[in-house]
Structure formats: C-alpha cells, structure tokens
KETORMI-466763 format. One line per 10 residues: number of its first residue (from 0); their letters; for each residue x negated, y negated, z negated of C-alpha. Coordinates in nm, 4 decimals. Layout:
N
NUM	a	X,Y,Z | ...
END
This chain:
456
0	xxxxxxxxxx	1.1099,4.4673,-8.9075 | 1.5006,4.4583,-8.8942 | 1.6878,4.5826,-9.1947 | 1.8735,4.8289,-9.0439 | 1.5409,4.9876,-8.8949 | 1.3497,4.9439,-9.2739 | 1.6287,5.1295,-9.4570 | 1.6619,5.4083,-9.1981 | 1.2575,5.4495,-9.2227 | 1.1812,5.6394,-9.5535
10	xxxxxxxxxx	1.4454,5.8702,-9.4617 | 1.3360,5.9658,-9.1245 | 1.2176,6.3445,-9.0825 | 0.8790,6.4043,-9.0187 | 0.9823,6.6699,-8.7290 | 0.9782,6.6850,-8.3515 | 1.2767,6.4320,-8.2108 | 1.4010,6.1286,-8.0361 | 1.4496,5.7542,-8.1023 | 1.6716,5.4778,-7.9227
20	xxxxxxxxxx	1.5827,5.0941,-7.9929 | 1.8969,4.9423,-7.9501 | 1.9487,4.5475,-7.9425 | 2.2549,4.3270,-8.1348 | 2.4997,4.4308,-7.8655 | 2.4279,4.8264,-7.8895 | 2.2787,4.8373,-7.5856 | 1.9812,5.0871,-7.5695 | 1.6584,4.9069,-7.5200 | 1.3969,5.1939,-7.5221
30	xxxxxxxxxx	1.4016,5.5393,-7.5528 | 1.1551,5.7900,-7.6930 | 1.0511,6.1215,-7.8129 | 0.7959,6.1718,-8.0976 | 0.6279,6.4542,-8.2738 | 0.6701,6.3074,-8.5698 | 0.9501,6.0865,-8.5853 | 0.8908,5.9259,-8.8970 | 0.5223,5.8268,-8.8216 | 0.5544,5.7201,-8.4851
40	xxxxxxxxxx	0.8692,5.4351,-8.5664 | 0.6193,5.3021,-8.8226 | 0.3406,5.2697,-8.5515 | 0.5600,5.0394,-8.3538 | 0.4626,4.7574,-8.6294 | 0.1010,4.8347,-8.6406 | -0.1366,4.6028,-8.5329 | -0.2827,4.8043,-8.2689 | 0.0165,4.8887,-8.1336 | 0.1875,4.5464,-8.1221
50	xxxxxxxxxx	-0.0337,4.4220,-7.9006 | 0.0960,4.5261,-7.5776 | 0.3205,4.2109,-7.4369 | 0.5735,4.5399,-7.3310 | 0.5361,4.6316,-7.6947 | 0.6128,4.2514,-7.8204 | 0.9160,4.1840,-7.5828 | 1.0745,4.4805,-7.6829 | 1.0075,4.4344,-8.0613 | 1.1705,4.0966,-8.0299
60	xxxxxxxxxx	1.5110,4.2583,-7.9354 | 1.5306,4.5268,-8.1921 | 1.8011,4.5245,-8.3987 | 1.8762,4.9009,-8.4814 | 1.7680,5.2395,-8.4969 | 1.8836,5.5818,-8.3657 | 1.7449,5.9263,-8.4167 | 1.8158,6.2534,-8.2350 | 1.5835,6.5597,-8.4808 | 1.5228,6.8593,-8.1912
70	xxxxxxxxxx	1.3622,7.1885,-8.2809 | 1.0452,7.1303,-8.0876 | 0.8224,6.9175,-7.8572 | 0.9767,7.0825,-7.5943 | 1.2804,7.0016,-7.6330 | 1.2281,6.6067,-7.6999 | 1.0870,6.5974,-7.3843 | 1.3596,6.7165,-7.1730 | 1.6288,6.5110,-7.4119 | 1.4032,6.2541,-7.3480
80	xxxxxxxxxx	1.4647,6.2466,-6.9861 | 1.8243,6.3054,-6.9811 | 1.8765,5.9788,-7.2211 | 1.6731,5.7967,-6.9774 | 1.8683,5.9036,-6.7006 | 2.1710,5.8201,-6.8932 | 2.1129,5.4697,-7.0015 | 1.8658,5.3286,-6.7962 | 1.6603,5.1088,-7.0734 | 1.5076,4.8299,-6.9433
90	xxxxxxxxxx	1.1657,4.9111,-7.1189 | 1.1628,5.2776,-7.0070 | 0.9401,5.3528,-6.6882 | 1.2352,5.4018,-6.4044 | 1.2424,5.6227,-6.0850 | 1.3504,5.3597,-5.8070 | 1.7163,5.5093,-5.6772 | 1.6542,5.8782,-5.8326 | 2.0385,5.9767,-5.7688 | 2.0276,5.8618,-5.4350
100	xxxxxxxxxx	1.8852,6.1333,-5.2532 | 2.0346,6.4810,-5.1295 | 2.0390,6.8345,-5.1789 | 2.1223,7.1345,-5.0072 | 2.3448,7.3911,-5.2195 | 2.3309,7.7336,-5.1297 | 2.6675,7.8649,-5.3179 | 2.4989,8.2002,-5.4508 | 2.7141,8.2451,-5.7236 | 3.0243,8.2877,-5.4664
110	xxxxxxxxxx	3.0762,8.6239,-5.2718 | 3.0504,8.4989,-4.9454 | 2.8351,8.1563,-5.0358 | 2.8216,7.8265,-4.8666 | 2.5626,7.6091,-4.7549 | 2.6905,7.2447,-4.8287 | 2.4976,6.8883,-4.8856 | 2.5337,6.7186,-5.2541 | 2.3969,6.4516,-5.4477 | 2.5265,6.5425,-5.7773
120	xxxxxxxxxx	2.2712,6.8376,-5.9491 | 2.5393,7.0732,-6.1391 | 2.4396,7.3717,-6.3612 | 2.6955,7.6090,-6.1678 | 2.4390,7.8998,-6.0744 | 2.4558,7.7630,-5.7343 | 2.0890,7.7040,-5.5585 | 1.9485,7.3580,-5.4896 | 1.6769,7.2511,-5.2129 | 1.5037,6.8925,-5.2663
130	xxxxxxxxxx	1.5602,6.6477,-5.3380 | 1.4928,6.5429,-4.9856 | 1.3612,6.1589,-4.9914 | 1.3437,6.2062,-4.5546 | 1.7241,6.2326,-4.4585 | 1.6048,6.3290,-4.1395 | 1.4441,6.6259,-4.2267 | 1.6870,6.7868,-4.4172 | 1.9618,6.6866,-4.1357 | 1.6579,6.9122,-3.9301
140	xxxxxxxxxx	1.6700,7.2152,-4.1493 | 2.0466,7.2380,-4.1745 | 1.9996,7.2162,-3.8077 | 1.8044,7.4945,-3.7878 | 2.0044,7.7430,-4.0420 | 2.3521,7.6535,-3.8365 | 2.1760,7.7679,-3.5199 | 1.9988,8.0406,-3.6662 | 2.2236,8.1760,-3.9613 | 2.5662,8.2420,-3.9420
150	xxxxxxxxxx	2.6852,8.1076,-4.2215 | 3.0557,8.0054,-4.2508 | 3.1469,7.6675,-4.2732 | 3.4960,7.6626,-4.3782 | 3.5651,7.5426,-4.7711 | 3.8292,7.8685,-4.8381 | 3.7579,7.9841,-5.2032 | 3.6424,8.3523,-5.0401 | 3.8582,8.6299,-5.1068 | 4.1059,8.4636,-5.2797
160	xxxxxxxxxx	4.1857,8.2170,-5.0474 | 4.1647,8.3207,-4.6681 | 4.3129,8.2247,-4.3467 | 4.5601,8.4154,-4.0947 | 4.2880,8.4202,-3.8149 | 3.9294,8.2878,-3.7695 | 3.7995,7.9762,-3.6412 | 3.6711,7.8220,-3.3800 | 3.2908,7.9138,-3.5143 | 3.4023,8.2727,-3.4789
170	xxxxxxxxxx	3.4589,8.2488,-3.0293 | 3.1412,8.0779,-3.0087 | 2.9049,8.2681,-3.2018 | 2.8618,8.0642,-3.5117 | 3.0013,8.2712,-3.7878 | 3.0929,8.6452,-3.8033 | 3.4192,8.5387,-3.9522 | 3.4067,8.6818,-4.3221 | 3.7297,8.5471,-4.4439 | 3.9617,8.7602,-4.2133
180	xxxxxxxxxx	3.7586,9.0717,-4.2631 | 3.5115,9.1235,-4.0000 | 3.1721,9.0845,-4.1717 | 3.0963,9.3114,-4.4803 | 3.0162,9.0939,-4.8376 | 2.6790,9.3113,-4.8116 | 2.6329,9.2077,-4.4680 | 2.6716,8.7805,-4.5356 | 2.4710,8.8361,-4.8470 | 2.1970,8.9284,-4.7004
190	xxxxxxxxxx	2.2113,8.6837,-4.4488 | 2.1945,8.4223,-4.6689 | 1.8736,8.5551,-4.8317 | 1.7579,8.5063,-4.5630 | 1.8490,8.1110,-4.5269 | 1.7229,8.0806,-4.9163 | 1.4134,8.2182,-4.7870 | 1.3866,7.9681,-4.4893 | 1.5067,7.6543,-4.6807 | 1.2160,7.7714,-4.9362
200	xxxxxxxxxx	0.9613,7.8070,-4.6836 | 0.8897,8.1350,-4.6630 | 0.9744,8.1586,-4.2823 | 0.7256,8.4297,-4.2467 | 0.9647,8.6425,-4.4495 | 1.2952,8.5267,-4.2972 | 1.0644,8.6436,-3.9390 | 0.9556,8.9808,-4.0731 | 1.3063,9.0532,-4.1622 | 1.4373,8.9540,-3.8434
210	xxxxxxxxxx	1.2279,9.1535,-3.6717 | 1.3019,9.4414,-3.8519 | 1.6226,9.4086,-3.8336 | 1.6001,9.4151,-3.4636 | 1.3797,9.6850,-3.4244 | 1.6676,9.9109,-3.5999 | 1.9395,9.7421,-3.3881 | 1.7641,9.8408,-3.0687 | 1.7034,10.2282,-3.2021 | 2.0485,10.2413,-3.2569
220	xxxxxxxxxx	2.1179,10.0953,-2.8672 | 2.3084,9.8226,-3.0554 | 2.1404,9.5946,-2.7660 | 2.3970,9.3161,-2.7975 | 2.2775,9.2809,-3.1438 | 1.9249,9.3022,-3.0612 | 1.9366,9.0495,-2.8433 | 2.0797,8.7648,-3.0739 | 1.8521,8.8687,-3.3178 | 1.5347,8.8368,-3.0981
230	xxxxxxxxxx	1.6674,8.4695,-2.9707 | 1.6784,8.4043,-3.3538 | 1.3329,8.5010,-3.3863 | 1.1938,8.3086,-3.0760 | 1.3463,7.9747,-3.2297 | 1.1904,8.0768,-3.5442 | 0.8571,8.1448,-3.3712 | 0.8756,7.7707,-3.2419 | 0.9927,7.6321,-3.5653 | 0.7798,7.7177,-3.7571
240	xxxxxxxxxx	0.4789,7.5075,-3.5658 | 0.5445,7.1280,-3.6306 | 0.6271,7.2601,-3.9941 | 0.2689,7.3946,-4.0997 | 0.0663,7.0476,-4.1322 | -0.2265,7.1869,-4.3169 | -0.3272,7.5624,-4.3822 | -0.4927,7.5420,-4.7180 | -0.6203,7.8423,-4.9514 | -0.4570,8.0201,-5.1829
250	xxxxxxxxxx	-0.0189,8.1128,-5.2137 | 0.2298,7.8744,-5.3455 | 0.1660,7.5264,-5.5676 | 0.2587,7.1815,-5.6069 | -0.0047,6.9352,-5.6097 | 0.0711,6.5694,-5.7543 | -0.0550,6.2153,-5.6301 | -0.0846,5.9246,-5.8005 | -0.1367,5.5467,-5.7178 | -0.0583,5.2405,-5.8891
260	xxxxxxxxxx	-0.0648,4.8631,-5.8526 | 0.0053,4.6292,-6.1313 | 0.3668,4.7425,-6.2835 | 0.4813,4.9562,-5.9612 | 0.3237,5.3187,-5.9087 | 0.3978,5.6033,-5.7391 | 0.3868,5.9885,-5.7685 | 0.3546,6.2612,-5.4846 | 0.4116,6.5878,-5.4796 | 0.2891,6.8355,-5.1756
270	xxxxxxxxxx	0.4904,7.1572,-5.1269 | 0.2568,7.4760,-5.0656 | 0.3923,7.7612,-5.0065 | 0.2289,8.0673,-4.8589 | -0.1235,7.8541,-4.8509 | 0.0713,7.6077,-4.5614 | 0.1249,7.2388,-4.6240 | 0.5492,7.2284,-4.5659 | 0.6802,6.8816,-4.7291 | 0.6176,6.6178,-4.9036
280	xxxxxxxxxx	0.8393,6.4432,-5.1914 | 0.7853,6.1185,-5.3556 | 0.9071,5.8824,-5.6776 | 0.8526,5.4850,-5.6742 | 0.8328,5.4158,-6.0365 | 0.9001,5.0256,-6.1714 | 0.8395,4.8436,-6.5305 | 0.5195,5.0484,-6.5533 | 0.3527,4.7064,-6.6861 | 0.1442,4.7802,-6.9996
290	xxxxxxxxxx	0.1594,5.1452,-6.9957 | -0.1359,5.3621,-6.9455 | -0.1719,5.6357,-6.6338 | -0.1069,5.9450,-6.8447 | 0.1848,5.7771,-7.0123 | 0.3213,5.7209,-6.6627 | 0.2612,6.0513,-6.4879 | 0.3834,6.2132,-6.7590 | 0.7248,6.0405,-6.7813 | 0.7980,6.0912,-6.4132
300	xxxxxxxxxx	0.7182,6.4605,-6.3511 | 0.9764,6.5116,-6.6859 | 1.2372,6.2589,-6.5438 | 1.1847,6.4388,-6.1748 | 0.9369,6.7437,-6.1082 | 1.1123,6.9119,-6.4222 | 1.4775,6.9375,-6.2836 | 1.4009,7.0236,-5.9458 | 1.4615,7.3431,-5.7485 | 1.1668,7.5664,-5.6163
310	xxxxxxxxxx	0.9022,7.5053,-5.8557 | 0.5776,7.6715,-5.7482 | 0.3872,7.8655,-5.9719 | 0.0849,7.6183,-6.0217 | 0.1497,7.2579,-6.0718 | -0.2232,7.0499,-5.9574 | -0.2336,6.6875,-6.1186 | -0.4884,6.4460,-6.0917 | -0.5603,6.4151,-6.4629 | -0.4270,6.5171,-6.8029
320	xxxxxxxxxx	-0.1467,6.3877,-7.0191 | -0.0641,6.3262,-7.3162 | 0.2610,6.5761,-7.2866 | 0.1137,6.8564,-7.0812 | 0.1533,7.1499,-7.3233 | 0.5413,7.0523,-7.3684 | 0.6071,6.9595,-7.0557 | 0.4623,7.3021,-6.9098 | 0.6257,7.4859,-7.2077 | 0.9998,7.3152,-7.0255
330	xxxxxxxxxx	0.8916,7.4525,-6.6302 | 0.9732,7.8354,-6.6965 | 0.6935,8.0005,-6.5784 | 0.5120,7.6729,-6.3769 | 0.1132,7.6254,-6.4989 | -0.0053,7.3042,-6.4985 | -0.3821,7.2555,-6.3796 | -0.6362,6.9454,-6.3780 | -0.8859,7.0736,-6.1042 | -1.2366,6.8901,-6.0948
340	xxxxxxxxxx	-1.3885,7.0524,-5.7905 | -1.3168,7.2727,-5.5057 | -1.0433,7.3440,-5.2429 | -0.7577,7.2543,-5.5129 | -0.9383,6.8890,-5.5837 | -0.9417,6.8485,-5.2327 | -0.5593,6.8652,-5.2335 | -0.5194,6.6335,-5.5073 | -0.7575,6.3881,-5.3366 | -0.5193,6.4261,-5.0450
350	xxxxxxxxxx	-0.2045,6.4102,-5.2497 | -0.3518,6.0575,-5.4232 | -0.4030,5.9437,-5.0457 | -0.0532,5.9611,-4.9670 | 0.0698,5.8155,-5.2762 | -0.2130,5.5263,-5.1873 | -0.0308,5.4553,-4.8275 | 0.3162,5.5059,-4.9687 | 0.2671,5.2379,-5.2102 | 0.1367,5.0099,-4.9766
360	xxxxxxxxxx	0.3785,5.0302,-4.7681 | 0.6470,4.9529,-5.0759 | 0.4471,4.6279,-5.1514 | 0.4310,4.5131,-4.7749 | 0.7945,4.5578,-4.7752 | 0.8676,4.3721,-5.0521 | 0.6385,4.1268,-4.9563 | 0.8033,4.0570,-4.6380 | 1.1833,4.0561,-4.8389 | 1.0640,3.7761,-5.0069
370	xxxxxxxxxx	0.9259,3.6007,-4.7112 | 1.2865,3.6329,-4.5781 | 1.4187,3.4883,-4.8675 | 1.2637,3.1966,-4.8936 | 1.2637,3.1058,-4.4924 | 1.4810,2.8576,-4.3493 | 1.5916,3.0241,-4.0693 | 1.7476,3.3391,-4.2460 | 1.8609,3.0705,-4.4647 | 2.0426,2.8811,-4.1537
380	xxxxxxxxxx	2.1593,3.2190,-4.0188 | 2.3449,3.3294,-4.2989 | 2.5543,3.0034,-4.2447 | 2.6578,3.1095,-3.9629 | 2.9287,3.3974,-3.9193 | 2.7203,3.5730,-3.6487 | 2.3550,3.6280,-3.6044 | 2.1929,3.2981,-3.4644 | 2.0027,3.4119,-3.1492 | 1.9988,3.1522,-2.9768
390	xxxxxxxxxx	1.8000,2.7971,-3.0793 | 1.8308,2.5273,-2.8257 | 1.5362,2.1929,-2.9219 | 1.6098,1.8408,-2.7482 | 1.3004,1.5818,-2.7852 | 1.1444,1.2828,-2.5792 | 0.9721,1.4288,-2.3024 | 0.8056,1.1162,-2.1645 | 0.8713,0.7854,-2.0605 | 0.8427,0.7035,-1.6718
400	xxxxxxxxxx	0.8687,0.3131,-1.5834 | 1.1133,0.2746,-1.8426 | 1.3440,0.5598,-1.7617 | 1.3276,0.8246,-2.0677 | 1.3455,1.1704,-1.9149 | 1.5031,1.4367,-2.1758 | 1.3550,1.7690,-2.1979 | 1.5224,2.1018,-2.3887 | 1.2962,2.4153,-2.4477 | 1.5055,2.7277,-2.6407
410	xxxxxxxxxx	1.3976,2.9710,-2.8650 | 1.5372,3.3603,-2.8641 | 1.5250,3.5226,-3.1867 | 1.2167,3.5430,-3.3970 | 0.9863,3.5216,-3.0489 | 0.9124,3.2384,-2.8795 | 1.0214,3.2000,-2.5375 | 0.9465,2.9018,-2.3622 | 0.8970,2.9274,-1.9757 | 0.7951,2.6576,-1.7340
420	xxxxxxxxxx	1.1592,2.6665,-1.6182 | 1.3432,2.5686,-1.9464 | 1.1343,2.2109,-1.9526 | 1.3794,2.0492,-1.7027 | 1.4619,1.6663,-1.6771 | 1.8545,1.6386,-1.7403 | 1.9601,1.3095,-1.6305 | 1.7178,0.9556,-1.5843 | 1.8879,0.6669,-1.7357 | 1.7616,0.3300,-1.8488
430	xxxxxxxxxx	1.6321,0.2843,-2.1748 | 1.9009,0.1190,-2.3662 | 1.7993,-0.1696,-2.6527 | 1.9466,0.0755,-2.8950 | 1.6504,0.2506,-2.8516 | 1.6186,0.6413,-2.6714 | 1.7254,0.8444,-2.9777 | 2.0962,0.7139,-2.8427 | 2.0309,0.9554,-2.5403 | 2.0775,1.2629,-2.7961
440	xxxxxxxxxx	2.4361,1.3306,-2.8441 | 2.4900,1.3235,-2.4922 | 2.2593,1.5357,-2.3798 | 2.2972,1.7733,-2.6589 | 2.6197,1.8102,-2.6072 | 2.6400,1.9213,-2.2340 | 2.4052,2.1478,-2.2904 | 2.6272,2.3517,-2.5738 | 2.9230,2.3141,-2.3083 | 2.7312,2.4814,-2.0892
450	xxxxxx	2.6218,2.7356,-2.3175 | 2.9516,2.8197,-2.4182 | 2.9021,2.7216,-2.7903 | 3.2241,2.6711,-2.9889 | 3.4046,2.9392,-2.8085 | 3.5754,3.2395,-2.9335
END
C-alpha cells in the first residue's frame, strides 16, 4: 500500500462517498463510489479482491488517494458518473463516443421556443430528445415537425429582439411569423406542445388534437384553416405507420438489453410508449475485462439511461444490480423492474436480441479494421496520393519455338477482373542470352504509356 493511501486510511469516514486512484503524475486512474468509504479502500488490498488482473494492474499504479464524502448512496452514484465523464480513467468501464451523438432542444423556457439540434446537454430548462445514435432518424423527425409544425426558425431572442418584416418561411407557409406580431404567444405555445408531444411519441395525442382543432375551425367556417390542419393530419395518419414496429401490452417503459463478449458489451434500451415499439438506443461499452454483468449494467444505465430525456415510467432490465435501489432513488419517479415471466420478459428477451446482433456486428467490424491494417494492398495504397484502382501484372506467358510471348492480365479494385481479352501477346521477339526477364521493362513500360500513368 502507498504511504500516502495508508495515512489517509484511518481517517477516512465511514459514510456514503467517492474515491479517485490517482497515479505519480496526478492523473486519475479509477474512480468510485462506496457506501462506506473507509471499508471499501481497505478491500482493495484484500486477498479476495486482489485477484482480479484489472484489480492488480491498477493497484500497481496507485500512488494517491482522493475522497469526495456525499450525503447518500444516491448521490455517489450520480457524482460517480459525472467524474467518469470528466476524466475518462482508463480502468473505469467507458461508453464508446458518448458525446458524440445529438439532441433535439425544444427551447421551452423561451416565449416563443425553438426547435434546434445540439450535442452539448445544458441544464437551461430547455427540453432534450435522444440521444439519437441513428442520425438519420432524427434528420426524419425534424423532417416531419418542419412540415407539420410551424415552428420558427429564425435565432431572434423573441420579443426582445425582432425583425422589421417576416421571412421567407412566412410567404410559403412555414411559420406564422411570431416575431413581427402575427401569431399570439398562446397560439405558438401550444403548437409546440404539440411537437413535444410528437418528438415524445405520443402521436396519437398530437392527432386527437389536430383533429379537434379542425373540427372547431370548420364550425367557425374558418375553412382555410381547416384545410391545413386536415393535410397535417393526413401526413400524420401516414407517419405514424413505419414508426409502430411492435404493438406490445401495457403504456409507456423502457426495457434494457444486454450482451457481452470478452471485455466489449453492450446495452439496449427499447422506447415504449403508448404499448407501441417507437426506437431503439444503444451504448458500446469497452475495458469491461474482469468485471462482473451487474457491475457493468449498472455503470452504464448511471453514466447514460440516468441523464437522458423522456424517461418512461418503468425501467425492465434483464437482471438485478448491485446499485438498483440508488440508482432508481436518482430517476425521479422511473421504477426499475427484473421481470421473470410474461409479456414484459418477452421484451427483455427481445431487447437482449438486439444487443446480441449489435455486438456482433461491432466485432465483425473491428475484425475486418484489422484485416485492413495488416494487408499489403491498403498498405501500398496509402503510398500512393490517390486511391490505387488500377493493378496492371506482367509474367511469362509461354514459350513458342523460342520466341517468349508476354502476357498482362489487370486487376480493378478489390475484384478480380480478368477477361479472355486482357491475356494478349504484346510483341514476339527472340529470346535473348540474357535470359526473358530482360523483356520486362519494355513491355511494362508501354503499357503505363498507354495507360496514361505518370500524368497529371
């Protein structure tokens, strides 16, 4: 044990809290959270524990000790995540590219909000949807609430800030022009309910409410109204098809997936809302080696389930962890459940499928990286300052009453392509006492004149 670590020991609280292994440079090796601070430090020399190879490489590069005392369970396990977010320890389990993917912000706390597309998650009362790990589909549903919603796209800092006239968006239909006047704050408000309740699933409500809405529009012979609000409705109507994947029973839940494979796993998480199958998010996980499931599934639901936006009311997993109570005690309101049988097992069975192919399909992909890397030809190609697609190959062809006759076959890409046609006789001359490999040079080199080779 290092000295710094044995004199900070005795006089470590025996309370909820946090510790950082740090090596001789500062850097923070490891960071975790404890019930009992005191006691669990002092288990990292145990026998027992020391046995893990994870356990040993780390305990090799201790040098200090830091401690962070919280008021409760709780709240070690969210400062646990944000540290590991922060730092990035080598021996912490790590979400693969966690910052990388985007959100949509709905800009609630603003009179006349926005709907805009971040990566950075702020604590501004603003409203976030995803992350979204398919780029595609959120490109799809911001599709859908600019064709549907009219909601403004202009950055003016509503009512403070406003232009002299509207915008293009106004002419062709695309926004009611708020900033010079012409909606009502009451009016664009309720609008974009309605695009929080879309971009949370809950189309059925945005449809009810349209439909309403132009029900009253048509009593009141506003027909012009009417009418845009029934084309909203019909491109709702279609919408809403290729979204519903599954109908399953019961309302709204999240049901986790799990797979793993040697130090890589992944988690899943299905979206359910209104008993229909909408989405489905994922988290690659690496330096999982010698670290048990529930240690695992644990860490990445508080690192990622627990900061995200929309949280159902249930929360399915496949099995139980070791942090359940505090993690569930951190969701606001979210239950965590371990179903055995039944309709919700079946979801988790089908949640665990998906993390089963996604994971695959990680390894195969890395698998074929490092086939790149160690073949030749992407080796030869990145020699080259463009892309080497074409691969002309000279040999001996075959030797007719002393007369060698030269043959060139080419290759095109990664694919083969060898036709009758390319195994043509260039030119019969005598075999020289040098021997035929003399006939090369030539005959390579007309054919890169011909080709063009060595040209700008």
């Amino acid at each position: 044990m290092p000295a710094p670590v044995a004199q900070k020991l005795p006089h470590l609280p025996d309370g909820p809290g946090v510790y950082l292994w740090k090596d001789a440079d500062g850097g923070v090796l490891y960071v975790g959270k404890a019930k009992r601070l005191r006691s669990r430090v002092r288990s990292y020399w145990a026998q027992d524990h020391a046995a893990s190879p994870k356990t040993r490489g780390l305990l090799r590069k201790v040098v200090d000790l830091e401690t962070i005392v919280v008021p409760s369970e709780a709240h070690a396990l969210i400062l646990e995540a944000t540290l590991i977010k922060e730092y990035r320890p080598r021996f912490n389990i790590a979400l693969r590219d966690d910052k990388s993917y985007p959100y949509i912000k709905v800009t609630v706390q603003e009179p006349f909000p926005r709907v805009i597309v971040t990566r950075r998650l702020q604590d501004d009362g603003a409203r976030y949807f995803g992350p979204y790990t398919d780029v595609g589909a959120m490109r799809r549903a911001l599709n859908v609430v600019k064709r549907i919603f009219t909601v403004r796209s202009c950055h003016y800092a509503l009512p403070r800030e406003a232009p002299e006239r509207p915008c293009l968006d106004y002419f062709i239909k695309r926004c009611k022009a708020p900033c010079v006047g012409y909606q009502a704050v009451d009016d664009y408000r309720s609008m974009i309910d309605e695009v929080v309740w879309f971009l949370d699933g809950r189309t059925s409500d945005v449809m009810r409410h349209v439909r309403e809405r132009m029900l009253e529009a048509s009593e009141r012979l506003d027909f012009e109204t009417a009418g845009e609000l029934r084309d909203a409705l019909r491109h709702l109507e279609k919408m809403e098809e290729p979204t519903v994947v599954l109908e399953v029973e019961g309302g709204d839940r999240d049901v986790v997936g799990y797979a793993r494979d040697g130090e890589d796993a992944c988690v899943v998480v299905l979206r359910v809302r209104g008993g229909k199958l909408l989405a489905r998010d994922h988290r690659l996980l690496e330096h999982a080696e010698g670290e048990e499931d529930p240690a695992i599934l644990g860490a990445c639901l508080a690192q990622w389930y627990r900061v995200s936006e929309a949280k159902a009311a249930d929360l399915l997993v496949p099995f139980d962890f070791e942090d359940r109570e505090s993690l569930e005690a951190s969701l606001d309101g979210t239950r965590i459940r371990v179903p055995q049988r039944g309709p919700r097992r079946a979801l988790v069975d089908l949640a665990d499928q998906n993390a089963r192919h996604l994971l695959e399909e990680f390894k195969l992909a890395a698998f074929e990286a490092d086939e790149r890397a160690v073949d030749p030809v992407y080796e030869l190609q990145a020699q080259f300052a463009r892309v080497l697609r074409h691969l002309p190959c000279a040999g001996h062809g075959r030797r007719r009453e002393c007369r060698v006759v030269r043959e060139c076959a080419t290759q095109a890409g990664r694919v083969p392509q060898v036709p009758h046609s390319d195994f043509r006789g260039q030119r019969r001359l005598p075999l020289d006492a040098r021997g035929g490999h003399a006939l090369f040079p030539s005959s390579v080199g007309r054919r890169e004149a011909a080709a063009g080779f060595g040209r700008d």
